[in-house]
VOGU-3710 file (C-alpha; in Angstrom, 3 decimals, decimal comma):
1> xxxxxxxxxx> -13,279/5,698/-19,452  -12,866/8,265/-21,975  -11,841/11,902/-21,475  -11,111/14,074/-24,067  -7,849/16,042/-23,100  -8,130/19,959/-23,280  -6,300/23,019/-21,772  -7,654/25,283/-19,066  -6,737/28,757/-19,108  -6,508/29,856/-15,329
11> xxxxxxxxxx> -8,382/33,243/-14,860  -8,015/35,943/-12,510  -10,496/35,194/-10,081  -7,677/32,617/-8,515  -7,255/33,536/-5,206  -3,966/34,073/-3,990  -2,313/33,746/-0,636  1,013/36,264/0,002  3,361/36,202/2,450  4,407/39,762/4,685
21> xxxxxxxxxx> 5,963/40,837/6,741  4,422/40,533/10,006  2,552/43,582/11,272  1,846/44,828/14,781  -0,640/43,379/16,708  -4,101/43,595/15,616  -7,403/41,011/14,737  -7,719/38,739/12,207  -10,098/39,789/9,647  -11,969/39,087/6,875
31> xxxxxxxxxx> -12,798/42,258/4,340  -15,993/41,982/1,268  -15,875/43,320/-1,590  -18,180/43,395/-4,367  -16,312/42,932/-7,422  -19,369/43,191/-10,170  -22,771/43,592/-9,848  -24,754/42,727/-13,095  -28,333/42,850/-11,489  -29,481/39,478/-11,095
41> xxxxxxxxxx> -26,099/38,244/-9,468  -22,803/39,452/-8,265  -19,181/38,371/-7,696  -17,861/38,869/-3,722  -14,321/38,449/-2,833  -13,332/38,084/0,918  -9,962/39,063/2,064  -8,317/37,165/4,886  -5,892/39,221/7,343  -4,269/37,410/10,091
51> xxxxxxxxxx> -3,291/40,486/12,240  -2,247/38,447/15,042  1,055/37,454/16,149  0,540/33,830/15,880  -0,044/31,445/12,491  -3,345/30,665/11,935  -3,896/27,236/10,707  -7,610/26,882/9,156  -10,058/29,231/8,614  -13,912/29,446/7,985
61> xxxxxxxxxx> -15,447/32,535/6,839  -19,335/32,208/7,033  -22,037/34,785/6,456  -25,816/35,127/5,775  -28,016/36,189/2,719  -31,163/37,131/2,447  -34,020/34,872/2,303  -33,868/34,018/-1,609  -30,676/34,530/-1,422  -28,068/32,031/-3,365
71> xxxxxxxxxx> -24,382/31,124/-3,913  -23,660/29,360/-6,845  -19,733/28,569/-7,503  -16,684/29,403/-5,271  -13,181/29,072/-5,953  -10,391/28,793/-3,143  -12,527/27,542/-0,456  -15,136/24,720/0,168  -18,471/25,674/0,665  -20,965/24,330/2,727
81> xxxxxxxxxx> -24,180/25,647/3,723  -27,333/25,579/6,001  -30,521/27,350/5,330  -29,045/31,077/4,737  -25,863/30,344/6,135  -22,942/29,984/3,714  -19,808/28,807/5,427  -16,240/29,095/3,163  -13,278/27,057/4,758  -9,708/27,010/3,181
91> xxxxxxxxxx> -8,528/24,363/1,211  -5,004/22,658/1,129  -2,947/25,319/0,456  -4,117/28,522/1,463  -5,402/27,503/5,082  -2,059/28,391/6,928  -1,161/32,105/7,589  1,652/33,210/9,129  1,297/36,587/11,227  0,685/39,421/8,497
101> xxxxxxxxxx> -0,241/36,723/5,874  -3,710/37,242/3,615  -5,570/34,481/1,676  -8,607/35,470/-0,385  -11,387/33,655/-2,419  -14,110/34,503/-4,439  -17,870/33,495/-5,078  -20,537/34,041/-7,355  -24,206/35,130/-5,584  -27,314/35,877/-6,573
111> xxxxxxxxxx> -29,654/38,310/-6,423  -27,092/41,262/-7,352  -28,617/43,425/-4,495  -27,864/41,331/-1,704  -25,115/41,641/0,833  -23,491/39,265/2,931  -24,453/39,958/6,917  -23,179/38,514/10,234  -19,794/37,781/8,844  -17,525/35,871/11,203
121> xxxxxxxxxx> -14,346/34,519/10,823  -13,307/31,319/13,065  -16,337/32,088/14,971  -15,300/36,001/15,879  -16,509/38,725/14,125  -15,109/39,647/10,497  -14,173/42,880/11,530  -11,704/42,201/14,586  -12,482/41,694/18,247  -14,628/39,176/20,198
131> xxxxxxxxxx> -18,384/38,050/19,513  -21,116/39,140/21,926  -20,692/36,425/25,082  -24,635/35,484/24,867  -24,621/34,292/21,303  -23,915/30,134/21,000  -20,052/29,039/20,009  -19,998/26,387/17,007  -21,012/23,122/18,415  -18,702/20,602/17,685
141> xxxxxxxxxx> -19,083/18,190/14,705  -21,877/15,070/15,184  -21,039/11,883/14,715  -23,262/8,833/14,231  -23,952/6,888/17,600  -26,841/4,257/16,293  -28,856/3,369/13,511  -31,840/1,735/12,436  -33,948/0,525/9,681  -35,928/4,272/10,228
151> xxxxxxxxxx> -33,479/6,357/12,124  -30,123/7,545/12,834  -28,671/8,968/16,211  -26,879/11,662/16,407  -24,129/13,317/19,435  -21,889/16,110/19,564  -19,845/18,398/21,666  -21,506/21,359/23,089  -20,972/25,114/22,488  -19,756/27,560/23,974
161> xxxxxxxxxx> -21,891/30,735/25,704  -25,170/30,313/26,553  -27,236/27,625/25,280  -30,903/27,315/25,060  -30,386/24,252/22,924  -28,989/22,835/19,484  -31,380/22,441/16,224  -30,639/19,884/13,197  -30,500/20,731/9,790  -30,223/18,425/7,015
171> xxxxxxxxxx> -29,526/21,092/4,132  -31,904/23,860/4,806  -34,637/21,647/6,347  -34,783/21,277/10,473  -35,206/17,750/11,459  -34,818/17,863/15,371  -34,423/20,203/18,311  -33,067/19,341/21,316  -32,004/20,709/24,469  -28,720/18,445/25,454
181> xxxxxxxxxx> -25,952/17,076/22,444  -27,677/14,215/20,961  -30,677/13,727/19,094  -32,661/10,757/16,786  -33,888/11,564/13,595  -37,257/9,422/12,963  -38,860/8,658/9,562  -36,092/7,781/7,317  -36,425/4,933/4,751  -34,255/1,967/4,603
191> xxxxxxxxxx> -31,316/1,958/3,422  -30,924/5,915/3,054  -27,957/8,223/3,205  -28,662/11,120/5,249  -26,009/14,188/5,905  -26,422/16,503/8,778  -25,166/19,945/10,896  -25,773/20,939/14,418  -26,373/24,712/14,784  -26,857/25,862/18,697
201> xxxxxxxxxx> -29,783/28,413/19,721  -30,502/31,547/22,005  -32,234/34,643/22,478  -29,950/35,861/20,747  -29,757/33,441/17,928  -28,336/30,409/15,924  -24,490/29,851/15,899  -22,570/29,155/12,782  -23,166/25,187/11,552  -20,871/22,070/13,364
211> xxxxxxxxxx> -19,100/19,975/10,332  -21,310/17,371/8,705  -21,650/13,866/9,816  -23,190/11,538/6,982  -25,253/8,057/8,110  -27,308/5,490/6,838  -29,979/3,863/8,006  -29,828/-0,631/8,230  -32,303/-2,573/6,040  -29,766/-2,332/3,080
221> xxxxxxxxxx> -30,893/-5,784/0,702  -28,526/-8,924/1,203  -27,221/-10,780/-1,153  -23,572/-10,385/-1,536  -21,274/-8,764/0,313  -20,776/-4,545/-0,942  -17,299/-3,383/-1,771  -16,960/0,156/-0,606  -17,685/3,338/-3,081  -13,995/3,988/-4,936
231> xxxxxxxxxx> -14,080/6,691/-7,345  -11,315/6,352/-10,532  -7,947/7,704/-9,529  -5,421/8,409/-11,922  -1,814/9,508/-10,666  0,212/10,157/-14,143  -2,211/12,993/-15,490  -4,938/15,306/-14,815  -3,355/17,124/-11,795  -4,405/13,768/-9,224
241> xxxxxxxxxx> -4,405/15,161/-5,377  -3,080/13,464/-2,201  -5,702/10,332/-1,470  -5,269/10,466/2,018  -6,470/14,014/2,195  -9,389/12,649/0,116  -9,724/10,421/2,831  -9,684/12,892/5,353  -12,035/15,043/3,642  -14,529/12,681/2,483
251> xxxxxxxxxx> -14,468/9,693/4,552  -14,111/7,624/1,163  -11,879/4,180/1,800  -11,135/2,886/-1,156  -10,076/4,023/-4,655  -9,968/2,485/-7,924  -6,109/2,903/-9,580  -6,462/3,747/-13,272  -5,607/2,410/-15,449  -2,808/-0,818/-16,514
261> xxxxxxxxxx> -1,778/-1,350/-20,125  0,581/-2,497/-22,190  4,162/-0,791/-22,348  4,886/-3,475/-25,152  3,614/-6,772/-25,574  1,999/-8,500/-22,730  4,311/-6,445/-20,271  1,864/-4,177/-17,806  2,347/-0,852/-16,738  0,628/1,766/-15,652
271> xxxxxxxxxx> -0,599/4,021/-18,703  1,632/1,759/-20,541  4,617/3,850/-19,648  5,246/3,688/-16,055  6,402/0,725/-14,274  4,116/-1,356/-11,482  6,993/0,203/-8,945  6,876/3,758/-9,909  7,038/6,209/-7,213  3,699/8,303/-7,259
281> xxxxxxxxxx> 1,440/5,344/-7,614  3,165/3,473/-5,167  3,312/5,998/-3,233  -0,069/6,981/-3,250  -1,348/3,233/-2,598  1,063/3,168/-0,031  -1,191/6,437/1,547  -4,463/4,808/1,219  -3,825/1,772/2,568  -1,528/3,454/5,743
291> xxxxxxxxxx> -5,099/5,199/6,312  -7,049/2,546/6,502  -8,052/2,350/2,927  -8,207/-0,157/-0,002  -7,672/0,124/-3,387  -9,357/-1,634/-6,797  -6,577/-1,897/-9,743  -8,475/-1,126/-12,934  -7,631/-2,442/-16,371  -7,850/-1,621/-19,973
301> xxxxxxxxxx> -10,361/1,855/-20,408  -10,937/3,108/-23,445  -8,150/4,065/-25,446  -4,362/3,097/-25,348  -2,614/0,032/-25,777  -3,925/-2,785/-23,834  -3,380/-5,863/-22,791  -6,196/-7,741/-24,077  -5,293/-7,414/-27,839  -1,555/-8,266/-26,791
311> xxxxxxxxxx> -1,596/-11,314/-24,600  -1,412/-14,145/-26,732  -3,372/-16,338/-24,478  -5,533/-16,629/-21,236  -2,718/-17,916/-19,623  -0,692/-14,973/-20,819  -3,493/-12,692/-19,783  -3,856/-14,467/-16,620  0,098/-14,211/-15,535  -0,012/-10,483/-16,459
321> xxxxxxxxxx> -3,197/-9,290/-13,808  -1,145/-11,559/-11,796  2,213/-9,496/-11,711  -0,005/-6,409/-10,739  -1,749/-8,125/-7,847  1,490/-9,108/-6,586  2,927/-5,248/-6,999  0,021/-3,314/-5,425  -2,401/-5,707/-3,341  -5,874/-4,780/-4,489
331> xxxxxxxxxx> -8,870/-5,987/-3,123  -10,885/-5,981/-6,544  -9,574/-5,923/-9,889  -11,663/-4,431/-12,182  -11,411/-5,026/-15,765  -12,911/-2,090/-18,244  -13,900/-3,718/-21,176  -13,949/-0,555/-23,833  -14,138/-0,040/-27,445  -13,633/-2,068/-30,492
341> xxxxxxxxxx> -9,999/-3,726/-29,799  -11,687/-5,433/-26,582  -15,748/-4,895/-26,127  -16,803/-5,394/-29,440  -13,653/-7,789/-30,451  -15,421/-11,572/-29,760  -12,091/-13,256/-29,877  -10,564/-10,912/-27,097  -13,443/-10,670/-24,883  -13,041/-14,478/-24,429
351> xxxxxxxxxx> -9,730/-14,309/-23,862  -9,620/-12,275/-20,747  -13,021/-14,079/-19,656  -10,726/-17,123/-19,957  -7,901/-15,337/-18,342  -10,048/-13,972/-15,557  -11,170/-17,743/-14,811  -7,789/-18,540/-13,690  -6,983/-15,006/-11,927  -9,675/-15,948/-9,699
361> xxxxxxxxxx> -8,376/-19,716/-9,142  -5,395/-18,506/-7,802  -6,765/-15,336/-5,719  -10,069/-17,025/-4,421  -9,928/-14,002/-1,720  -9,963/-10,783/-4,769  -12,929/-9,733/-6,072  -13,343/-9,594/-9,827  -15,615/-6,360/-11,766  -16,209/-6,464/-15,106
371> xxxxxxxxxx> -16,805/-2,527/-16,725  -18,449/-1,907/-19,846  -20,673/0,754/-21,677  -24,339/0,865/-21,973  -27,520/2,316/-23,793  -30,272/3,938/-21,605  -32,172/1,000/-21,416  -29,962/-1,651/-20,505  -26,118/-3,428/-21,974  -25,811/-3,144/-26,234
381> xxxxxxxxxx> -25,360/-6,496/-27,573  -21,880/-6,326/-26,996  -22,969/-6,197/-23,493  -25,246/-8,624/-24,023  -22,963/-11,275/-25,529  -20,211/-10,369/-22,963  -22,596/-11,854/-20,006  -24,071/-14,487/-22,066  -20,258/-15,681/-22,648  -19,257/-15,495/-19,537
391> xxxxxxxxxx> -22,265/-17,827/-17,831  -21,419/-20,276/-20,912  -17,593/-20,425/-19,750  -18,349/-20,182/-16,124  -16,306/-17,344/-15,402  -16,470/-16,390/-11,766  -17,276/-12,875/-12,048  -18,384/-10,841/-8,863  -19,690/-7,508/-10,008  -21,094/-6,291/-13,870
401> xxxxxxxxxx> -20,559/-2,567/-13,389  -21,933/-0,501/-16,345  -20,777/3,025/-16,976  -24,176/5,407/-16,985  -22,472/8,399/-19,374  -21,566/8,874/-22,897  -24,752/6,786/-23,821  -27,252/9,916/-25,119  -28,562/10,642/-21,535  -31,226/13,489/-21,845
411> xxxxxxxxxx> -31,651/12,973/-17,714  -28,663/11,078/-15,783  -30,268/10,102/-12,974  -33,737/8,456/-14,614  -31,762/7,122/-17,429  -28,816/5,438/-15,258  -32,009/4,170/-13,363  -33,515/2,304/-16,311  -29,881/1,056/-18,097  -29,088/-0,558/-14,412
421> xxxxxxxxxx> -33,000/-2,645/-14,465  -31,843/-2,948/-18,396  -28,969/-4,755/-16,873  -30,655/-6,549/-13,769  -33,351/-8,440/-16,674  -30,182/-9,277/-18,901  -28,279/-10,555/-15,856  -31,519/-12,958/-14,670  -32,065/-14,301/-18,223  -28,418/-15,371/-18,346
431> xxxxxxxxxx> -28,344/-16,677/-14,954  -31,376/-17,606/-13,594  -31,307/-14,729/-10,736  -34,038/-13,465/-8,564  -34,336/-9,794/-8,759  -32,105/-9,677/-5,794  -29,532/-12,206/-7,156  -29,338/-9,894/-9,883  -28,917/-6,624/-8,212  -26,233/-8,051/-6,039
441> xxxxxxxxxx> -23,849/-8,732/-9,612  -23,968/-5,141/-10,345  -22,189/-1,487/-10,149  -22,305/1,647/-11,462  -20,198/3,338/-12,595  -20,797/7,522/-13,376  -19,461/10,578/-14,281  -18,475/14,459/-12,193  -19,996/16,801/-14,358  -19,739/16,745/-17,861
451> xxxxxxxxxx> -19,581/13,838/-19,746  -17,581/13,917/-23,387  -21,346/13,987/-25,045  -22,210/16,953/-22,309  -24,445/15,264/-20,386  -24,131/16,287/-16,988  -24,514/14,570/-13,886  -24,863/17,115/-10,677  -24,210/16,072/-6,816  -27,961/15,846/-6,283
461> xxxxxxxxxx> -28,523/13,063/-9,109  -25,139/11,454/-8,019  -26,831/11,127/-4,453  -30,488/10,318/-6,192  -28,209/7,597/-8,043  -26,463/6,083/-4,849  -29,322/5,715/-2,990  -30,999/3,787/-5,295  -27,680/1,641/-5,581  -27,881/1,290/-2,106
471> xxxxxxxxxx> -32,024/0,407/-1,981  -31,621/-2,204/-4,708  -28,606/-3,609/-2,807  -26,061/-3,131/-5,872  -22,069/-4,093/-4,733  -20,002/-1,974/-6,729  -20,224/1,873/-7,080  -17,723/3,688/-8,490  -17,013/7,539/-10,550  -14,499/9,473/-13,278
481> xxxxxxxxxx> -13,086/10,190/-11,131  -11,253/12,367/-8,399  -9,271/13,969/-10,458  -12,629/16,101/-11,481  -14,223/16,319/-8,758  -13,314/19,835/-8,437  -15,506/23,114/-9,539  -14,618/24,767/-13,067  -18,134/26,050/-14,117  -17,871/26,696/-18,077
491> xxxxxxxxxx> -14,642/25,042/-17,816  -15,639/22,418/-20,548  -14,486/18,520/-20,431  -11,263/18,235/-18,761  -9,443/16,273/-16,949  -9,197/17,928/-13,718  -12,094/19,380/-12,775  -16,205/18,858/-13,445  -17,338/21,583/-15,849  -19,789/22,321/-13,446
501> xxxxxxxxxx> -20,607/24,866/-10,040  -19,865/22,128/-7,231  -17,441/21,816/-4,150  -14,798/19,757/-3,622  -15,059/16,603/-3,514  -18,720/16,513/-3,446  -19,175/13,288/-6,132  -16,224/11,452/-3,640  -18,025/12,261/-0,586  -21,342/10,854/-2,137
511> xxxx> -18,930/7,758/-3,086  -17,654/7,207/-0,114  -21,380/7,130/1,936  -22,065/3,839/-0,680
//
């Protein structure tokens, strides 16, 4: 993967969260301002108080806009929303507040005349005191009880107040209405990721959204068994979070560990400068793994020294992957075949096809990926050759993953589309495959937000992207990477955070539903 490396000035729309001293008695609240007002949108900031005399320990600050209405980037809170509600939760840091404590954050909305209504925080009104005792509570957040090759089943825990019943949204569209806590939504394809809230209903009127629950519907093609979405991780640059809070987050399970190199010779290390036992990476494999995770190893990328050009041999080669299985206990290794000193050098790409041949003779049980670039219609003839070559020297390769950015995309999602069929007809001329055969030897692998080239790939052609992954019944699927997947719209190409308007963790959460 390649990443140019640039600075990021922070602004002053950071929100900030300041201790105090703790005041007497009184509500929490949550106080809007309107910062700027330039007609066609605005900027809102949102004050959290906790008056109380206890520590609060998450918040959720949700409001309505007008019909029309739109928010478009936040900062120091994750957004979700459902039809005209917008709902603004804390993130890691700011979500506990001692008595007397404030946290703020800050959005951009559109038009520039509307104003947020029916503010609540935690459920209670934004201004102090209780909520009127006929309107619904929150119900509590669905989970998936049964799927089919058309449906998915839904339950959840039941609100508070008086309940006429509980409608489900999936974004701003109702799919079901029901009057007890469970519901089947009918009509959905094969093989298709769907994401959903509960809101409950009276007289009065909806309650705030539940959390999201994401299923899929069965039917999914056959053909070789899937390894589970793992975005790129990288622990020794670009400001890499905790994984298990990922986890927690996003439901993702696995992670791919970026990137080993050379630190001299045919010595691995991670970047090339920190040893298999550092600290932070074991530390953070260590996390994933205690969660119920697995992790993918990745090796070589696109720039630095690696250990392709420097092992002498395929044995060499061979003995190297083999120290880092031993060190971190992967389930896949994955082996990112980049640039001119590896792709597009003949006499190296055979030597780690040769060295991969014995990796998987002595770890029958570890998958092996292969990672290269590609045009919009399918693998370069570096590509080309580099399957070709590996049928001729039988190499037992499990997944061809091609990465769909930084190839002169004009639309990400139609052209990552037509490089992976590009890829599927290369894949059955070399082998023989059926169409299925085929899809079940491949990955993709994408990009958050803006690619070095500026193309940019949002969370609705990342899901587009998956699902057709998922349809075709591809095995690998894969992103660059965590690390971005974090809002900075007009940020640029950096390496920790999208360039784009997005929430947290949006491109992992899409991962992980793979």
């Amino acid at each position: 993967m390649k990443l140019r490396a640039t600075l990021v000035a922070l602004g002053t729309l950071a929100g900030v969260l300041v201790a105090a001293t703790p005041a007497q008695a009184a509500p929490a609240t949550a106080v809007f301002t309107k910062t700027s007002d330039w007609g066609s949108a605005f900027e809102g900031k949102y004050v959290i108080t906790n008056g109380t005399t206890s520590t609060i320990n998450g918040w959720s600050v949700a409001f309505d806009l007008p019909s029309g209405g739109n928010v478009s980037s936040q900062w120091d809170a994750v957004l979700s929303r459902s039809g005209q509600r917008f709902t603004f939760s804390n993130v890691g840091w700011n979500g506990s507040l001692a008595p007397g404590a404030t946290a703020s954050f800050g959005f951009i909305a559109s038009p520039g005349s509307a104003v947020p209504a029916n503010c609540t925080l935690n459920g209670q009104p934004c201004g102090g005191g209780t909520t009127n005792p006929g309107a619904p509570g929150t119900p509590g957040t669905p989970s998936v009880t049964g799927t089919t090759g058309s449906s998915i089943s839904l339950s959840w825990g039941a609100s508070s107040g008086t309940v006429t019943g509980y409608r489900v949204y999936e974004g701003s569209t109702q799919r079901a209405q029901v009057t007890g806590t469970s519901a089947t939504i009918s009509g959905i394809a094969a093989c298709t990721s769907k994401t959903y809230v509960v809101r409950a209903y009276n007289t009065v009127g909806e309650s705030s959204s539940s959390g999201s629950v994401t299923g899929s519907t069965t039917g999914c093609p056959t053909g070789g068994p899937r390894m589970p979405g793992a975005p790129y991780l990288y622990m020794g640059w670009g400001d890499p979070p905790n994984p298990a809070s990922v986890m927690s987050a996003t439901g993702v399970k696995s992670f791919t560990m970026a990137f080993i190199l050379s630190s001299g010779g045919c010595n691995p290390a991670w970047d090339g400068n920190r040893p298999l036992n550092n600290a932070a990476d074991v530390n953070a494999i260590n996390a994933i793994k205690a969660a119920g995770g697995s992790i993918q190893v990745s090796f070589g990328g696109w720039q630095g020294n690696k250990l392709g050009p420097n092992c002498s041999t395929p044995q060499a080669y061979a003995q190297a992957v083999q120290t880092v299985i031993n060190a971190t206990g992967p389930a896949v290794v994955d082996f990112d075949i980049e640039n001119t000193d590896e792709f597009e050098n003949y006499t190296v790409q055979d030597r780690i096809l040769n060295g991969l041949k014995i990796v998987k003779q002595n770890n029958p049980n570890i998958k092996i990926a292969v990672t290269f670039g590609t045009s919009t219609t399918g693998p370069t003839s570096h590509g080309v050759r580099l399957i070709n070559q590996a049928r001729a020297l039988a190499v037992p390769i499990d997944n061809f993953t091609i990465m769909t950015f930084d190839f002169g995309s004009s639309n990400i999602q139609q052209d990552t589309i037509n490089a992976s069929e590009g890829l599927k007809n290369v894949l059955k001329s070399a082998y023989g495959y059926t169409d299925a055969q085929a899809y079940a030897k491949m990955g993709i692998s994408g990009m958050v937000g803006l690619s070095d080239q500026l193309e940019t790939t949002t969370p609705a052609a990342w899901t587009a992207i998956r699902d057709y992954a998922l349809q075709r019944g591809l095995t690998r699927f894969a992103t660059w990477s965590v690390n971005r997947d974090r809002p900075c719209p007009g940020g640029g190409v950096v390496a920790n955070c999208s360039g784009i308007s997005q929430s947290n963790w949006d491109f992992t959460r899409i991962t992980g539903g793979f």
